[in-house]
DONU-513523 format. One record per residue (C-alpha): x, y, z. Coordinates in steps of 0.2 Angstrom, whole numbers, plus 2048, in hexadecimal, padded with zeros to 3 digits. Each point is the difference from the previous one (the first is absolute). Layout:
// DONU-513523
(atom (X Y Z));
...
This chain:
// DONU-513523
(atom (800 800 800));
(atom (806 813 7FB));
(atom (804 80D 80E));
(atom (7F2 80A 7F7));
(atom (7F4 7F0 806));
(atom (804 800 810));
(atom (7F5 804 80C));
(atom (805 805 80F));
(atom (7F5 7FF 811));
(atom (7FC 812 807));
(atom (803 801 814));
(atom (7F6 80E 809));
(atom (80B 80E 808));
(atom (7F6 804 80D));
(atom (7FF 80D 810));
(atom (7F6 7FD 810));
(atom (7F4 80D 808));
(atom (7F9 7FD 80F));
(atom (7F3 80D 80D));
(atom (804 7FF 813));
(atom (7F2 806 808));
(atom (805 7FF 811));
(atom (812 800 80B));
(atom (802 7EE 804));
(atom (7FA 7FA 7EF));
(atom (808 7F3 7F9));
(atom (801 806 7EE));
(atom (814 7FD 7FE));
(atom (7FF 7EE 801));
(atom (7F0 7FF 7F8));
(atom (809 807 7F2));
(atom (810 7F5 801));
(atom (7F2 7F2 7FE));
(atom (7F9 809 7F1));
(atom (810 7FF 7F8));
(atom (801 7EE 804));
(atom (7EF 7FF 7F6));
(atom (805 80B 7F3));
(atom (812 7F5 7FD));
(atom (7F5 7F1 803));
(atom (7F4 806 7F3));
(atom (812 804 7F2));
(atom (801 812 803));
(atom (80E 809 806));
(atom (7FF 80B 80E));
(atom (80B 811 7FC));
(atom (7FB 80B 80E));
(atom (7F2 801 80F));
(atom (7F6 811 809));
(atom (7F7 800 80E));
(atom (7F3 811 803));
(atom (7FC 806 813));
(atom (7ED 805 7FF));
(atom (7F4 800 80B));
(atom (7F5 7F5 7F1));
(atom (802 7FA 7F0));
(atom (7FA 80C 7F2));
(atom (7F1 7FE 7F9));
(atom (801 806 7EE));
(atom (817 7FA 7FE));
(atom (803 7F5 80E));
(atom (810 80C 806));
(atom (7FC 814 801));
(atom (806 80B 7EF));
(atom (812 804 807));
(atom (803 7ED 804));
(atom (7FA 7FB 7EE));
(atom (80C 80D 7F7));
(atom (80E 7F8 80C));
(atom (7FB 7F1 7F8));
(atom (7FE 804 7EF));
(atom (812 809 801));
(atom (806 7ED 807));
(atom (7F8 7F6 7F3));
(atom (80C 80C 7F2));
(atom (80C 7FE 80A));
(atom (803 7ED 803));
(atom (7F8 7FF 7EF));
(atom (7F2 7F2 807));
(atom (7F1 7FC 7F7));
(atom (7F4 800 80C));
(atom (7FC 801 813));
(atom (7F6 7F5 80C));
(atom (7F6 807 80E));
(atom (7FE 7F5 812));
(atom (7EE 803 802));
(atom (7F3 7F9 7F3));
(atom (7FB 810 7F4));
(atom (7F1 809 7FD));
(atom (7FA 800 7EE));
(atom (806 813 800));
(atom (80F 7FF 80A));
(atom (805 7F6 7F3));
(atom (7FA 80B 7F1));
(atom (807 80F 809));
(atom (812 7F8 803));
(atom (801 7FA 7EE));
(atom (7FC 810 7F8));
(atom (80C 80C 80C));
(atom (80F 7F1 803));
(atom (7FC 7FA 7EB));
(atom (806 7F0 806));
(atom (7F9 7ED 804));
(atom (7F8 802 80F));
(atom (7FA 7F1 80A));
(atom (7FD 7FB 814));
(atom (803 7F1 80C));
(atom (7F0 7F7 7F9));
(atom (804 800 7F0));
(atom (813 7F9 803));
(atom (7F8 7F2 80B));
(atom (7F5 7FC 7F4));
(atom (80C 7FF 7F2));
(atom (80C 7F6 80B));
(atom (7EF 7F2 804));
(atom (7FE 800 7EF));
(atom (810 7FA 7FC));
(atom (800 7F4 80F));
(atom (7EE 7F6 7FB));
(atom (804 7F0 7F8));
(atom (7EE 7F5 806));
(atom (7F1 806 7F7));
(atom (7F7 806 810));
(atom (80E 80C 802));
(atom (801 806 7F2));
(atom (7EA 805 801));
(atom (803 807 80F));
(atom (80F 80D 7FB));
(atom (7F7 804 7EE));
(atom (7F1 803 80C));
(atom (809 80C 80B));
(atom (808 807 7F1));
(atom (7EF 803 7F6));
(atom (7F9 809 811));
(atom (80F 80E 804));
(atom (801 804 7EC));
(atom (7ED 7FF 804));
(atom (801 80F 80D));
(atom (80C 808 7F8));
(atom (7F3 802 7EF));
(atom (7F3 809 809));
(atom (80D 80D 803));
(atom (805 801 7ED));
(atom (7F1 809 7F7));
(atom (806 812 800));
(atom (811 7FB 7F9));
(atom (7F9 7F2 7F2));
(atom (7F2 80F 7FC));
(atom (7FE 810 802));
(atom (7EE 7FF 7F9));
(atom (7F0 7F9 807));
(atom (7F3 803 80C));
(atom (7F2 7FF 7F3));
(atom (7F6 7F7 7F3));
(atom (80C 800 7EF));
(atom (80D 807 808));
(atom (80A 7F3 806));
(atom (813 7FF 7FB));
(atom (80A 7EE 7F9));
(atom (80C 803 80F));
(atom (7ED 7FC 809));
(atom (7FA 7F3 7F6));
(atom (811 7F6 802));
(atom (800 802 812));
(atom (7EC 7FC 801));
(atom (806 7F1 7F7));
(atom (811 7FC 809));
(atom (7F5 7FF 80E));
(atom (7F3 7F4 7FA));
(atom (80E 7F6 7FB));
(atom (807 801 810));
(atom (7F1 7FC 80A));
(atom (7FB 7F2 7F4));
(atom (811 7F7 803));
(atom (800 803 812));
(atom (7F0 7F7 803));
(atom (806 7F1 7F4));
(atom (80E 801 80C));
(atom (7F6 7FF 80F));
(atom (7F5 7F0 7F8));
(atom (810 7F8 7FF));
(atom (807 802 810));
(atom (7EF 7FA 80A));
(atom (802 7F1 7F7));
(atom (812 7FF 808));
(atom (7FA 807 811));
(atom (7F2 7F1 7FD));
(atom (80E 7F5 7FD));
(atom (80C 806 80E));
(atom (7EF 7FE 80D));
(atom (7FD 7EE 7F9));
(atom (813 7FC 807));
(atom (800 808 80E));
(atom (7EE 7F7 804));
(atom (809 7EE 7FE));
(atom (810 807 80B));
(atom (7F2 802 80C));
(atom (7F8 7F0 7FE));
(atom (812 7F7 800));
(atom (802 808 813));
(atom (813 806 7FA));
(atom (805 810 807));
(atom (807 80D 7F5));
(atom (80D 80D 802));
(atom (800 812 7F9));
(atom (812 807 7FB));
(atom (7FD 812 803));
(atom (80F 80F 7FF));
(atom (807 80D 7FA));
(atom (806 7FF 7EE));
(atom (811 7F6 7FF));
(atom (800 7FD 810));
(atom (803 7EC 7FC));
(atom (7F1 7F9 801));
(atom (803 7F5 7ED));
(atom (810 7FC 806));
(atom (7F6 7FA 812));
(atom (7F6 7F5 7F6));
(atom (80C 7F9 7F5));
(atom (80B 7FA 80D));
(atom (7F1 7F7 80A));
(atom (7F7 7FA 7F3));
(atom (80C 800 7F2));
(atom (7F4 809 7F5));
(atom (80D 806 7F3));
(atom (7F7 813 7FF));
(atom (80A 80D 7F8));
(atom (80B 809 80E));
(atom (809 810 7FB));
(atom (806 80F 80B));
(atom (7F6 80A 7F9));
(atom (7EC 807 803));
(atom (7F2 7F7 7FB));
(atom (80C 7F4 7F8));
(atom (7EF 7F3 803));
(atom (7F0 805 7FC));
(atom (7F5 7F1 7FF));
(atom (7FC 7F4 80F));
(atom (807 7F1 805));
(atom (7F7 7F2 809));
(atom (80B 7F0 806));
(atom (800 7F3 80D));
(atom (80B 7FF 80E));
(atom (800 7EE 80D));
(atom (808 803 80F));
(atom (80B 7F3 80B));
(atom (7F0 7FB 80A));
(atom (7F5 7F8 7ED));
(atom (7F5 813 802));
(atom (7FD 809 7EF));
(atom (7FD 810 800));
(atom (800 80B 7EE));
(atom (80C 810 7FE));
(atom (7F9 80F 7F5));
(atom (80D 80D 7F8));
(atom (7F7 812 800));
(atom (803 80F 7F6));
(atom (80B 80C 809));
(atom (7F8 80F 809));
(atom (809 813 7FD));
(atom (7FD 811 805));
(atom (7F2 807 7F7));
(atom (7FD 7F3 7F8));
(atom (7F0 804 7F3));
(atom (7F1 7FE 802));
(atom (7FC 7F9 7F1));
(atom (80B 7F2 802));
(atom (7F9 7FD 811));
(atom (7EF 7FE 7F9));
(atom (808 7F5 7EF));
(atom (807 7F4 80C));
(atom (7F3 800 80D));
(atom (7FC 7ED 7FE));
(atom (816 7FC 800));
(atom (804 80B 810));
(atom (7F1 7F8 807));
(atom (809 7F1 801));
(atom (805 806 811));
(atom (7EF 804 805));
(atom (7FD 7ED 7FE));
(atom (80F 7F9 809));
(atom (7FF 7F8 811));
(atom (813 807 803));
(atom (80A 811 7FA));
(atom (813 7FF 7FD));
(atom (804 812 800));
(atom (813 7FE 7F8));
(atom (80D 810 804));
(atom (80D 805 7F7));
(atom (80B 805 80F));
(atom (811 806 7F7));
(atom (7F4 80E 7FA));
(atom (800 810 80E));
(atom (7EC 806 7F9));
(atom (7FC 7EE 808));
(atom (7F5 808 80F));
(atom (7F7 80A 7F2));
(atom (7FE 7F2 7F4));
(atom (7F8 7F6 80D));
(atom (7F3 80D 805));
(atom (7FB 801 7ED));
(atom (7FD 7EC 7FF));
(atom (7F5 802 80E));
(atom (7F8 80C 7F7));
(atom (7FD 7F8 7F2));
(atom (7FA 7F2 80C));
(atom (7F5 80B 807));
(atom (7F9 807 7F0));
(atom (7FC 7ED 7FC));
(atom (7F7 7FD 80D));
(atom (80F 7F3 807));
(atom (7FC 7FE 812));
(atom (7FF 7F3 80D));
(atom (80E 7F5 7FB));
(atom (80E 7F7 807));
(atom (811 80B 7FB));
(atom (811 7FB 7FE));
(atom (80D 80E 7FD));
(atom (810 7FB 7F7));
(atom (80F 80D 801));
(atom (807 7F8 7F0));
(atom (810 804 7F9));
(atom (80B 7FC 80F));
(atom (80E 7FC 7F5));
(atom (801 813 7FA));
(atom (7FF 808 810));
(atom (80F 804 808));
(atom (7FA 800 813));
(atom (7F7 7F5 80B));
(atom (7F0 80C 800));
(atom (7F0 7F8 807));
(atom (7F0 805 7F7));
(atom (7F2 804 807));
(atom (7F0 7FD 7FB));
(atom (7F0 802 80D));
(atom (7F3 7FD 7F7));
(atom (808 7EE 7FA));
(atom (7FA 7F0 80B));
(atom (812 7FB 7FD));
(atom (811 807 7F9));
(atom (80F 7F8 7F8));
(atom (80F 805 7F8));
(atom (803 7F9 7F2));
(atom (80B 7FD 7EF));
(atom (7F6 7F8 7F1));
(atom (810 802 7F5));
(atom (80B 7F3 80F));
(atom (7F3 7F8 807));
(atom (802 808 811));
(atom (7F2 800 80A));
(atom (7F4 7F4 7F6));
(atom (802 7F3 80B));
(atom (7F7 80A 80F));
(atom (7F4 808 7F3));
(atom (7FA 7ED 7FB));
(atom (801 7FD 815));
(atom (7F3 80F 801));
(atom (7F4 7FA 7F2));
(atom (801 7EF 809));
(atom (7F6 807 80F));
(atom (7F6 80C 7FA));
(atom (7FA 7F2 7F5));
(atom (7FE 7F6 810));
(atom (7F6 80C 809));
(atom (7F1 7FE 7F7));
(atom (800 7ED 802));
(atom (7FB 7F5 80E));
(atom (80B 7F3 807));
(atom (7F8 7EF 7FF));
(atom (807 7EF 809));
(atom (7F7 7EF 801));
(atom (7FF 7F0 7F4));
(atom (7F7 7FE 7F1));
(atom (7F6 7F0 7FD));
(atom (809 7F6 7F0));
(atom (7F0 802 7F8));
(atom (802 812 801));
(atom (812 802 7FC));
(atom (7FB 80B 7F0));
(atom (7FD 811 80D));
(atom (816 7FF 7FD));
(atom (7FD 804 7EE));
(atom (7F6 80F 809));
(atom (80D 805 80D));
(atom (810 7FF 7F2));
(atom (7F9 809 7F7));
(atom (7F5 80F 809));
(atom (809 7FF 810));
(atom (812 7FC 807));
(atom (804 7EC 806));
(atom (80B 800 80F));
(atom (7FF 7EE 802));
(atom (7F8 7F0 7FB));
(atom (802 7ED 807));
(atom (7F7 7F1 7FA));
(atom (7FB 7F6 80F));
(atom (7F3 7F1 806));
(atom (7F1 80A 801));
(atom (803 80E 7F2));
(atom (80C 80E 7FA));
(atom (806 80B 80E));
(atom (801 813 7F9));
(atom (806 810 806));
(atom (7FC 810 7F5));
(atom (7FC 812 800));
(atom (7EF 801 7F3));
(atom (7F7 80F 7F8));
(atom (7F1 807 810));
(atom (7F3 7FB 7EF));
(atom (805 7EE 800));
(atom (804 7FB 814));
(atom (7EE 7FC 803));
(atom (7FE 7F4 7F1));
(atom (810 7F6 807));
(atom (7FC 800 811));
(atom (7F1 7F7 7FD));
(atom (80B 7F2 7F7));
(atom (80E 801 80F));
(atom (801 7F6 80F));
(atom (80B 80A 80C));
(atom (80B 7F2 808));
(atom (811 809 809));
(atom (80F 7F9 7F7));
(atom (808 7F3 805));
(atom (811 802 80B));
């Protein structure tokens, strides 16, 4: 192929604006995470501001003085666009592109460029064309000025009008296509967990903040094989696998998506029915990445997000992960956790007390049951293997002498089958 031919891939230049609206704000490193998103998403971060106002501009995002700041920047460092920290109005984002005459974008949309990127199963990739189609949605509305200066009577309606009347049929057409599709999955998802239910396995939500290791978490229990990358979002779909633990009990591990600072609401809404997944669990692993100094933060914003979910009244473990990285013995700290751990998925530190710690809160909702089954009833084992946890079994004169923890559900229907005889020194 001829130099000529070649085409080369263009990379974003890009400069971070952020509004702090208040003195202990935490807009620098939400910024530094912004450029993480951004790099994530192929751009390349040539500069970042930060403006002190009391709030953020209605009409620019950042007053008048700040924007010809900004537009002297962009010239400068000869970027091609910016991106703002908070989602955009429809005219901020006008305004700002017509003053700056530059790409202008915010968080939302770098997050759902990099999701797009990231969906490889079909319900992922509904659920981030959805939540694209809404903010582009949004975002229309605000648009019918600049596609037409004409309207706002009969015949007088301008083509700039007529497309956008039309983008937004389109729009609302796919959208609701979209939805179809993903109640069928939603449907599908219900049905599963339905038989998980039935099945009396327990299930256990992987919740965190985004790279905090929760892939690598799973990958190392379970051996899953799910993509694990230093990187944000670098998983996107869900990830259901079993995991047996030393005593026979099964319980199922479930990989989430990872939560983030503002994170939009579209996509909350998208993937409602995936980050419900946690809603549904019987245990929450909340993973932390602890080489990373926003960790207090991070975790405030998981529960949150939990919060938001309606996650509540489950058993939490807490796992300081990343052990290996951190260079002192710190102790995390987490009150709202039934239990914490510290942890390295990457070594294997730690995993043995984690699977220790799944063990008995599996156990806590069983009953301990000891006696002798009849031979004629020695099928109830078959029961106990494979809903409950067999201690012991001996096959004597008069029967099979057992010693188990069972599911509350099914101790009544054993008992009635069990002849409590003391074992036998």
């Amino acid at each position: 192929m001829s130099e000529s031919l070649k085409i080369e891939e263009i990379i974003e230049q890009v400069v971070l604006v952020g509004v702090s609206q208040q003195e202990n704000d935490d807009d620098e490193d939400s910024l530094t995470e912004l450029a993480e998103l951004a790099e994530t998403a192929g751009a390349q971060v040539v500069g970042m501001t930060i403006q002190n106002r009391e709030s953020v501009h209605p009409g620019t995002y950042v007053g008048k003085g700040k924007l010809q700041e900004l537009r002297q920047m962009v010239l400068e460092l000869e970027a091609t666009g910016i991106i703002c920290d908070d989602e955009l109005s429809p005219a901020q984002l006008r305004n700002m592109e017509e003053i700056l005459e530059c790409k202008v974008m915010d968080r939302t949309l770098v997050i759902l460029d990099i999701f797009a990127s990231r969906a490889s199963t079909s319900e992922g990739k509904i659920q981030v064309e959805l939540a694209q189609l809404k903010y582009r949605m949004s975002r229309l509305i605000g648009l019918g000025i600049s596609m037409s200066r004409l309207g706002g009577g009969i015949g007088t309606r301008g083509p700039g009008e007529k497309k956008l009347e039309m983008d937004r049929r389109l729009i609302k057409s796919r959208i609701a296509q979209l939805n179809r599709e993903l109640s069928q999955v939603q449907m599908h998802r219900e049905v599963n967990r339905g038989q998980r239910e039935r099945s009396q396995v327990k299930v256990a939500a992987i919740v965190g903040y985004t790279n905090a290791g929760k892939s690598t978490l799973l990958n190392r229990l379970t051996h899953a094989s799910v993509l694990e990358e230093d990187k944000l979002f670098a998983t996107l779909d869900p990830t259901t696998r079993n995991l047996k633990l030393g005593s026979g009990q099964e319980i199922l591990l479930t990989d989430t998506v990872g939560f983030i600072r503002k994170l939009p609401h579209h996509l909350i809404e998208a993937f409602r029915s995936t980050l419900e997944e946690a809603k549904y669990a019987d245990i929450i692993i909340h993973v932390v990445d602890s080489s990373n100094p926003q960790r207090e933060k991070q975790m405030h914003i998981v529960y949150e997000t939990l919060q938001n979910l309606g996650v509540s009244g489950k058993k939490m473990i807490t796992l300081f992960n990343k052990q290996d990285q951190v260079e002192e013995d710190a102790v995390g700290k987490d009150a709202k956790a039934d239990k914490t751990l510290k942890i390295s998925a990457k070594t294997g530190e730690g995993l043995e007390q984690l699977l220790e710690v799944l063990e008995e809160i599996l156990r806590e909702d069983k009953q301990f049951l000891e006696g002798i089954f009849p031979y004629d009833k020695g099928g109830q084992l078959t029961v106990i293997r494979k809903y409950g946890e067999l201690l012991e079994e001996e096959y004597r004169e008069n029967g099979i002498y057992v010693k188990a923890f069972v599911p509350v559900e099914l101790y009544k229907n054993l008992e009635v089958n069990l002849e409590k005889v003391p074992k036998r020194e």
